[in-house]
N, C-alpha and C positions, 0 to 999 in steps of 0.2 A: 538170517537170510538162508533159504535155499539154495539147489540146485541151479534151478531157472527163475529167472525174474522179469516178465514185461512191463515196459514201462512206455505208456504213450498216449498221447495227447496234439494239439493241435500245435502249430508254430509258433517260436516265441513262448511259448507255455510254460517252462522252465522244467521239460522232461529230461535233459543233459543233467542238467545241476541235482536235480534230485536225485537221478540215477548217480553220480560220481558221489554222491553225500551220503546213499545206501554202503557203496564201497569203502569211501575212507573212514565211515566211523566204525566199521568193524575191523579195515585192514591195513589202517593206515593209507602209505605210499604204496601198498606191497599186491599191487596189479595192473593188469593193461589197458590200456584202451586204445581200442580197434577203429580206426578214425577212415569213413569210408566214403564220405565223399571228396564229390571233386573240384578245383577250382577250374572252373570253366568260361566266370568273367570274374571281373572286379570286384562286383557283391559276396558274389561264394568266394573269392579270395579272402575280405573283410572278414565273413564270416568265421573263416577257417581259423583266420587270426585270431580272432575272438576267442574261437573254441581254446586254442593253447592255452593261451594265457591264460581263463579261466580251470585248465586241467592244474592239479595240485600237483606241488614240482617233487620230480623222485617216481613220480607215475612212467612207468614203460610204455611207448608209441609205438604202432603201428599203422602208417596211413596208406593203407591199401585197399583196393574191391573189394568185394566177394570173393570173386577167382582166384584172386593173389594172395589173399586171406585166408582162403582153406589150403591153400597150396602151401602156403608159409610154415604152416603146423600151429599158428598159436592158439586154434582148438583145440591142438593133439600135443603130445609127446613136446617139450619144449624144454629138457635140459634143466638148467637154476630152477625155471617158474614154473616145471610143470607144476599145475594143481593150482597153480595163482587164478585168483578171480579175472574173470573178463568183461568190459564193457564193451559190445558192440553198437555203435552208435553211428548210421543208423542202418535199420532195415530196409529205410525206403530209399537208399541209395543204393543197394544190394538187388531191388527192383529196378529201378531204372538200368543197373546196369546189365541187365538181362532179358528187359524188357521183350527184345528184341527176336530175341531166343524160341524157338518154336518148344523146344526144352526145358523151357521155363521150370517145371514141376521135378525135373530132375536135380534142379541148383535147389530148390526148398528141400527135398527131400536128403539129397547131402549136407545142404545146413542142420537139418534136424538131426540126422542119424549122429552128426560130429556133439549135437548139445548135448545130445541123452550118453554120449559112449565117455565124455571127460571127465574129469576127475573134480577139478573146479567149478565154484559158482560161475555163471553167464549172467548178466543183466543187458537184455536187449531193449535198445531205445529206438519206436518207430512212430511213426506219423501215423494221426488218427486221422482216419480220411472218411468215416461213417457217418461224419453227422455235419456233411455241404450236402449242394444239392450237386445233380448228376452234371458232368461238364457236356456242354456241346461240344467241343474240339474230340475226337476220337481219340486220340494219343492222351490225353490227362483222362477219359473214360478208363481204357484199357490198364493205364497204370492206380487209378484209385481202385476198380476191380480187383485188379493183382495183388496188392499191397491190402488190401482188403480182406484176401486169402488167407494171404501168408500171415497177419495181424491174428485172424482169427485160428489159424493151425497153432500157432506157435502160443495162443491163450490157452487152447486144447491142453497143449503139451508143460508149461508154464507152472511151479507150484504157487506162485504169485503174482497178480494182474496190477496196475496201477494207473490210472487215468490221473494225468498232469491239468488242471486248468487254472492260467492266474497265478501261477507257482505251488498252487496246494495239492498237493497228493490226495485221492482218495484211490481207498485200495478194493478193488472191486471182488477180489477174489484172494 
């Protein structure tokens, strides 16, 4: 494994599992994951559930934004772990919750600069939003655009690409 690792595919796709199975067969228990979305009904509560339970137990949590995310230091300087690998899972939670943001370009760009300046592996897990068709509602345009962006900057920057479909990884890059 590299530095950077993308990993993303459509929902349900089993780009989580792959990504945590890139981490623990090389590092055991011995990294984080950056758990960023939100429960905001029922479903993404379920969800959220889900997700634990399926992280491997001994794995270090953080379930925060973006904001709260960079702010926290677990891309920076972090005492025991610095240099432990990181899951951030996902990107496209990190969009919505910026969405908003006239600034937008300023939160990708501090995410980037925190991936390339740490010491540890990063494997980002995002939503492939390239291949629907364009939505009529504005608000799901503006964030497949965005996320669309940031999907493709962070492929730029990435020493390795991985499209999830079905469970199977193929590694694109």
């Amino acid at each position: 494994m590299r530095d950077l690792v993308l990993v993303t595919g459509g929902i349900r796709s089993g780009k989580t599992a792959f990504a945590m199975s890139l981490l623990s067969h090389r590092f055991g228990d011995r990294w984080l994951y950056w758990a960023t979305g939100k429960a905001l009904d029922a479903e993404m509560e379920a969800r959220i559930a889900r997700h634990r339970q399926e992280r491997p137990e001994g794995v270090a949590t953080l379930e925060a934004g973006l904001g709260e995310g960079i702010t926290s230091g677990i891309l920076g300087a972090g005492g025991e772990r610095e240099g432990w690998p990181v899951l951030l899972d996902s990107l496209g939670f990190c969009v919505l919750e910026t969405l908003g943001d006239p600034e937008i370009s300023s939160w990708m760009d501090r995410l980037s600069e925190l991936l390339s300046t740490r010491q540890g592996p990063v494997v980002v897990v995002s939503e492939e939003v390239g291949w629907g068709g364009v939505s009529m509602d504005p608000s799901a345009r503006l964030f497949a655009d965005r996320l669309g962006l940031w999907n493709q900057r962070l492929a730029r920057e990435a020493q390795a690409v991985y499209a999830v479909m079905a469970g199977c990884p193929l590694r694109i890059r």
